[in-house]
N, C-alpha and C positions, 0 to 999 in steps of 0.2 A: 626517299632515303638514298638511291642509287644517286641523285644529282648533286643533293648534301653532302655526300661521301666524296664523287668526284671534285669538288669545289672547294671542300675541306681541304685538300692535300694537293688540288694545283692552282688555288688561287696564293698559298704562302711562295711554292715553289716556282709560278710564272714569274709574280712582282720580285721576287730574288734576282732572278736573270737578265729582268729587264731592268733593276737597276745596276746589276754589275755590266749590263752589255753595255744602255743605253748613257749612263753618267758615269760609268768607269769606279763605281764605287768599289772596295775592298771587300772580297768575299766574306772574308775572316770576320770583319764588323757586322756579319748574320750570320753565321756561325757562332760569334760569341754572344749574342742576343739571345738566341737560339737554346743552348748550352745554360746560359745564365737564368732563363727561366724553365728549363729542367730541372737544376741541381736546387733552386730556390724557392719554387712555389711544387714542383711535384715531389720532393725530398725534402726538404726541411722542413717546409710545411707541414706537411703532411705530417710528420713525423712529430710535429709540437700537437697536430689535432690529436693525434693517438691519445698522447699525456691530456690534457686538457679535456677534450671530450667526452674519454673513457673514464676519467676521474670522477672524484665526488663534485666537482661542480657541474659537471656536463651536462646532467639530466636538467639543471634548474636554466643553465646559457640557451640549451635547445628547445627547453618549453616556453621561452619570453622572446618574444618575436622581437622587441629592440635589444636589449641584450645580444641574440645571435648575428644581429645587422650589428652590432659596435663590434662586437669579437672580432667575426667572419670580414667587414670591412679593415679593419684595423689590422689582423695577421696579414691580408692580402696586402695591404700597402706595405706595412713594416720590410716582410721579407720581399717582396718583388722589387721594391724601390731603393733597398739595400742593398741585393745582389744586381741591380744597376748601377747604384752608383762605383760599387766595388770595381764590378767588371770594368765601367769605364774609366774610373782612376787609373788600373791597375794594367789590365789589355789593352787597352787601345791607345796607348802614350803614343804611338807613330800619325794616329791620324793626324787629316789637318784639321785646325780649329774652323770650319764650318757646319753649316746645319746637315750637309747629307750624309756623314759619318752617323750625326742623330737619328738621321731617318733608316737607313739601312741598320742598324740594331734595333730601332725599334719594330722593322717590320721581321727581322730573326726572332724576337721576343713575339711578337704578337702571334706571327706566322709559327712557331712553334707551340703555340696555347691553341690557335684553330687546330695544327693539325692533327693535335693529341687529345684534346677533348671535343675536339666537333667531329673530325672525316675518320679519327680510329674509331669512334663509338656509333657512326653511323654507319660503316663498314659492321661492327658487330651487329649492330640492329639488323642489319641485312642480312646477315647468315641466319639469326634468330627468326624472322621472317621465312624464308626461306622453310627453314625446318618446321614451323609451323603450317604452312602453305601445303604440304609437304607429308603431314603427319607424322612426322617424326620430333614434336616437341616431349616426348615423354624422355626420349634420352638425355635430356639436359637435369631430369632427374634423378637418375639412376643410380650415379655416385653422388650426387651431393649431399650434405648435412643438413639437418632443418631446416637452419637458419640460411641457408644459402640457398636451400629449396624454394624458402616462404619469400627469399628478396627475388628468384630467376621467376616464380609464380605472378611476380608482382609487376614486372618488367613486360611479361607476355602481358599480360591484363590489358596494360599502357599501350603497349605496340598492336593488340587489335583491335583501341578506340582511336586513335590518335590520327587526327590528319592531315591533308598535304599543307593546308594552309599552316597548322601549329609548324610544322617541320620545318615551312618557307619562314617563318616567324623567326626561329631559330637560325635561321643562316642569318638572316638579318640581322641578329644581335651578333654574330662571328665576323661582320664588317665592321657592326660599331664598336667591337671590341678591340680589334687590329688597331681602328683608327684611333684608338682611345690609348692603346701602348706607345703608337708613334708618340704622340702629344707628351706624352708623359714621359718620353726619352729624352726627348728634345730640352723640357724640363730639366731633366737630371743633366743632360750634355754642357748646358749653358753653366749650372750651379760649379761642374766639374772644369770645365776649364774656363772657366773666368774666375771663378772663389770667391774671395774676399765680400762685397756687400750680395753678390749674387748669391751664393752659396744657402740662403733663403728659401731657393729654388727645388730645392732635397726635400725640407720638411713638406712644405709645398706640392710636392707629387704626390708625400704620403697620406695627405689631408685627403687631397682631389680622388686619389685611388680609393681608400678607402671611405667616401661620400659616396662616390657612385656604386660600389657594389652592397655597401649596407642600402643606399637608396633602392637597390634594385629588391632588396630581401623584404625592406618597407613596404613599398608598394604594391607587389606582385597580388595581394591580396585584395588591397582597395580599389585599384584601378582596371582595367581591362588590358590584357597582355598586348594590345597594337598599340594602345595609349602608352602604354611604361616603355616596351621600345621604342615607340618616338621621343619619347623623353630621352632616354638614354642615347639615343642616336644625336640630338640636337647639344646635350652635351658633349659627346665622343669629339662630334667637329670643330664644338667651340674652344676644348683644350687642343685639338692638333691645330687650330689657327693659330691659337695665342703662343705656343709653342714654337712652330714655325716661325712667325712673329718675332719671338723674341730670339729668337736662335739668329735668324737673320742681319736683324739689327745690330747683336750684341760679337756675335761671330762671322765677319764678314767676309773672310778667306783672303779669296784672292780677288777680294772687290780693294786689297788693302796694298801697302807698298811689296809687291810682291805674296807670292800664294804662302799659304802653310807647306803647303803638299808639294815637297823634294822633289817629286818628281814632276812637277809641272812650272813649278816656278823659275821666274828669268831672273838671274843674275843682278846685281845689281853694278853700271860701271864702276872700274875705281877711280876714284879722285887723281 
């Protein structure tokens, strides 16, 4: 847990520095990655599952195993690949049309989903740990409500069987997930500043986004959890290749008559 927790919160934060030190990219394009996958998959999300889940249809979406993979994949593309494209229409007009403006939002998006659901929640597992360890897990009941009793009851249960390999399992899936945001920025980067036939590219993320986490809801049962990460792993890189890829090809910077980027581009003589 203590490794998960440290790697959670400095594997977003290392790759940040070293691509603003190392390729001079623009902080703000992870910060607004960052940001964009706060306000759109931890709040508005969140906030449509309330309505929906807690509704009359909730009980019948969560007791059908394809049902809650088409929902749960489908909200996740919808709003993640939306408050992508938004954000890069909208913020990031100054970059330059290359792929590492793609890649640096995509790793403030990715790097902001590890650091909030993998290194804050394994930082909590650790205190919880701790207090158990400890004798003191009867305080996490003291004021809580039933139902909050019967979910922190249920959480200990998990946390005294669970081991290092499932844990390791789990970081493992916080790499293929990063790398599965990059790909799917790059995506939306190309749709967003090229348009016209590319713009394709948008629905496109939201297919790929939501395939792979309904896929993940699919199989988790039928398959053995090393098996389904390595699936999900072997996809993660085949979208940030094609991605790259296309980003590459399609946005070549300053492979072109002069860079995008004001501040790096020469002049062109005058006539």
């Amino acid at each position: 847990m203590a490794v998960n927790a440290l790697l959670g919160i400095a594997v977003p934060v290392v790759l940040s520095l070293y691509l603003v030190r190392r390729f001079r990219v623009r902080l703000s394009a992870i910060l607004i990655g960052a940001g964009t996958f706060f306000l759109f998959a931890l709040v508005l999300e969140r906030i449509m599952h309330l309505f929906v889940l807690k509704g009359p249809q909730g009980a019948a979406i969560m007791g059908n195993p394809l049902w809650y993979a088409l929902y749960g994949g489908l909200a996740a593309g919808i709003f993640e690949e939306t408050g992508r494209f938004l954000a890069m229409k909208y913020l990031m007009k100054t970059e330059p049309s290359k792929p590492l403006p793609g890649v640096a939002y995509g790793v403030g998006h990715g790097g902001m989903e590890m650091l909030m659901i993998f290194g804050i929640t394994m930082i909590n597992n650790l205190v919880i740990s701790f207090m158990i360890n400890s004798g003191h897990a009867d305080a996490l009941f003291s004021s809580a409500p039933g139902e909050v009793a019967g979910q922190i009851q249920a959480q200990l249960e998990q946390l005294k069987t669970v081991g290092a390999g499932t844990l390791l399992i789990g970081l493992w899936e916080r790499f293929s997930a990063l790398l599965l945001q990059v790909g799917l920025s790059l995506f939306v980067w190309v749709a967003v500043r090229k348009g016209g036939k590319w713009r394709w590219l948008f629905p496109a993320a939201i297919a790929l986004h939501a395939l792979v986490d309904g896929l993940a809801v699919i199989l988790q049962k039928s398959v053995g959890m090393v098996t389904l990460e390595g699936i999900l792993a072997v996809t993660a890189i085949a979208v940030a290749a094609i991605g790259y890829a296309t980003a590459k090809k399609n946005l070549p910077g300053d492979r072109t008559s002069g860079s995008d980027d004001p501040a790096t581009s020469t002049p062109l003589p005058r006539p």
